[in-house]
N, C-alpha and C positions, 0 to 999 in steps of 0.2 A: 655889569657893563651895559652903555646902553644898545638897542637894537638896532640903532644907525650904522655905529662904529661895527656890529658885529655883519652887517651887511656890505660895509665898508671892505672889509677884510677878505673875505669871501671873495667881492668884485677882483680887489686887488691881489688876491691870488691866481683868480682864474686869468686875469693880464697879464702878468707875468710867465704864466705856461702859455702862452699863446705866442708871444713876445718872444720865448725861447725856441719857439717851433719855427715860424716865421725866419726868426737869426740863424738858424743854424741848420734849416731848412732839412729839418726833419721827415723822415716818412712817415708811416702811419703808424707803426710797428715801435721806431723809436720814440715817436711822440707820446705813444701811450704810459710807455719803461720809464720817460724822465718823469711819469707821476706819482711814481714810487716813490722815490726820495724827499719829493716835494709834498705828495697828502701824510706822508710822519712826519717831518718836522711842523707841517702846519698841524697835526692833532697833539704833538709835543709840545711844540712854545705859543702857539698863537690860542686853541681850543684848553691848551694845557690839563690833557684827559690822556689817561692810558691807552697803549695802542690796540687792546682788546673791546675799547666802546665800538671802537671803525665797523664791527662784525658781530656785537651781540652789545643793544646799547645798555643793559644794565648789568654786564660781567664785570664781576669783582676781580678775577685772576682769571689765568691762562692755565685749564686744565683739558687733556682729550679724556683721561680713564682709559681704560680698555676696547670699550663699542668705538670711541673718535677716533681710536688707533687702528681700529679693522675698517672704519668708513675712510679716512684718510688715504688707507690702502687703497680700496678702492677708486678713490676721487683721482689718484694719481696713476692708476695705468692709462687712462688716452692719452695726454699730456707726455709721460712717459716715453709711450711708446714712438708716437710722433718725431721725441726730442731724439731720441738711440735710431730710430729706424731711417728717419726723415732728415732733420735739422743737421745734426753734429757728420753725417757721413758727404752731406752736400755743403759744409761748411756756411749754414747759412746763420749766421751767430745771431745777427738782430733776433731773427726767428726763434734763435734756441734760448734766448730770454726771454721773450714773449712765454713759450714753455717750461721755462724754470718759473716764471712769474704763476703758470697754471699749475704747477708741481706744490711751490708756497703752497699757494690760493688753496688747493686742496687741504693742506691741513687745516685753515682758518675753514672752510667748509665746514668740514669736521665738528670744530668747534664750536660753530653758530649752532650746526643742529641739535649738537648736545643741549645747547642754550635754550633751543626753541620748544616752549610749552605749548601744550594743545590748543589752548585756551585764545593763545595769540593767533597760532597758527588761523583757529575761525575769523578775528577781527581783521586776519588783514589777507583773507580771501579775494573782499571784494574791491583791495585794488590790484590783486595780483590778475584777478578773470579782468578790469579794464584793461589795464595794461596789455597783456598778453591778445586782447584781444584787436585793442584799436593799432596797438603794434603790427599785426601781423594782416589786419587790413590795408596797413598803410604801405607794405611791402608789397601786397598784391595788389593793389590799385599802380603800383610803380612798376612793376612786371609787365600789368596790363598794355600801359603806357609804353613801353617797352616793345609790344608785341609778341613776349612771352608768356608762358602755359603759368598758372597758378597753382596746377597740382604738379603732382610728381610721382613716378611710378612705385610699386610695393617695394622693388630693392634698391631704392633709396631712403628707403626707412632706416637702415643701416644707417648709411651716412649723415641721416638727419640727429638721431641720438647720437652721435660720434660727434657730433656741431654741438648738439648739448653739451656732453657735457665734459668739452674742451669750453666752451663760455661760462656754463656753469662755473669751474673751478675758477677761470682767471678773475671772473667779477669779484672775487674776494681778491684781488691784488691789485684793478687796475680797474680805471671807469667807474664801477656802479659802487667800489667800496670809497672813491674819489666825492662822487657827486651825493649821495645818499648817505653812507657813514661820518662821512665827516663834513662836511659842507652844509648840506641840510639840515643836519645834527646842529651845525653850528650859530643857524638863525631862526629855527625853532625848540627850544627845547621843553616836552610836557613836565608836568611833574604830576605824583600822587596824589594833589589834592584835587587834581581838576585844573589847575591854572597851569599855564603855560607862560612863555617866554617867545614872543613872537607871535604875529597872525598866520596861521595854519595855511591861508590858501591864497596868503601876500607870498611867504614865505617857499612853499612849492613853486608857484609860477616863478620867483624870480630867479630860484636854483635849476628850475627847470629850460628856463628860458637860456639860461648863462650855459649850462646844458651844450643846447643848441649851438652856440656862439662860438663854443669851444671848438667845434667839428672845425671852424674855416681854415686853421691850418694846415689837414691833413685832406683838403679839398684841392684840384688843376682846377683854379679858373681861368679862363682865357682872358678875359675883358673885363674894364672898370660896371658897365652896366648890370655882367654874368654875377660880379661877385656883390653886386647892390642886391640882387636880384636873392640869389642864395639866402645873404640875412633871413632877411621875414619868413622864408620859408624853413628854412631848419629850426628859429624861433617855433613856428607856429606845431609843426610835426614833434620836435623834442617836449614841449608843452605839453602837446597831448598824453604822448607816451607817459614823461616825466612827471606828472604832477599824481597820475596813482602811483607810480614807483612810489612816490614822497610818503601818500598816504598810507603804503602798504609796508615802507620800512615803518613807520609812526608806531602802526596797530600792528606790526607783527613783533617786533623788539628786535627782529635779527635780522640779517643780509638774506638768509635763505631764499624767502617767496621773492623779493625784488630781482638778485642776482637768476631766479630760475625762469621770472618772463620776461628778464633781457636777455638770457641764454637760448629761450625757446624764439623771440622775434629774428635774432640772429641767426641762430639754426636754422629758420626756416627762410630767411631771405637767403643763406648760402644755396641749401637746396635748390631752389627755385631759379636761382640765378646760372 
């Protein structure tokens, strides 16, 4: 297929979620849920790849073994606990899919890591330390901007791992398994000899950027100039972020390192905030 068409597809998926947010004037919370239905049929008919690439891109099948099935467990008590303690007794349902989506997401956890060799795990280090890093710059530069503290005291250390790894889990169902499993997957692909299918750092910026674009629905702006304005800048910040995400799902083979420094950027902008 060529690389047009496959950047074509992409474009023309991420407009149509948008399109649907917009129409139907979605929250945050919903807008995220209807990318469930929409990044499987697009890794089904349009990538026509099993729904196990989204999360380790060279699984052959969907297996936990025994260790996926004890990590599993564990991936699902925050989520859990949230959904039984929090969500279902204040009837807040959008919420309690959000948390069945991080309930999912933890098995697929599970299974990435089972996926994930040592080996990888070094190559894609060093997009996981950019990422993680220029992310969580850019969260305290927005604080600052704010008039808010950039640190946080010792017993919100608690809540900051509790912000992990409820993002941790859901990035395997929503978001970074959206934009990096299947999207990115979808206008780069390397192969074993050294050759690829796609330009490496055409291909991050423009998933990266699209990234970006995707937020305007689940953004209040007030004004035609507010929301002119928004563009370039969430372009310019998901860019940053997004393009070692790209690199570090590339060089790691799985969601794990990508989905844990947009777990840890998130974490730490809840805190803070």
């Amino acid at each position: 297929m060529p690389t047009a068409r496959k950047y074509i597809e992409v474009l023309a998926f991420v407009a149509v979620w948008m399109a649907a947010g917009w129409i139907f004037r979605l929250d945050a919370n919903a807008y995220l849920l209807l990318g469930v239905p929409l990044v499987a049929l697009f890794q089904l008919f349009i990538r026509r790849q099993p729904l196990q690439k989204l999360w380790a891109r060279d699984a052959t099948s969907f297996r936990l073994g025994l260790v996926g099935i004890v990590l599993a467990a564990l991936f699902i008590l925050a989520p859990g606990y949230d959904l039984v303690i929090v969500a279902l007794p204040k009837r807040l349902w959008v919420v309690a899919l959000w948390l069945l989506c991080a309930l999912a997401g933890a098995v697929f956890a599970a299974f990435a890591l089972r996926q994930q060799h040592a080996s990888a795990t070094r190559r894609g280090l060093r997009g996981f330390i950019a990422a993680v890093l220029i992310g969580v710059a850019i969260m305290a530069a927005g604080a600052l901007a704010r008039h808010h503290s950039i640190g946080f005291p010792l017993p919100k250390l608690f809540f900051l791992l509790k912000q992990f790894l409820l993002y941790f889990a859901v990035s395997f169902a929503l978001e970074e398994v959206a934009f990096r499993g299947a999207l990115d997957s979808h206008v780069y692909q390397p192969r074993s000899n050294g050759q690829a299918i796609g330009s490496p750092w055409l291909s991050a910026i423009f998933v990266s950027a699209l990234w970006g674009v995707w937020h305007l629905p689940t953004l209040s702006i007030p004004s035609a100039p507010a929301f002119a304005a928004a563009i370039p800048a969430l372009i310019i910040v998901h860019t940053l972020v997004g393009v070692p995400l790209s690199f570090c799902w590339r060089a790691s083979g799985t969601l794990v390192l990508p989905a844990a420094a947009h777990a840890l950027i998130d974490a730490y902008r809840n805190t803070i905030s």
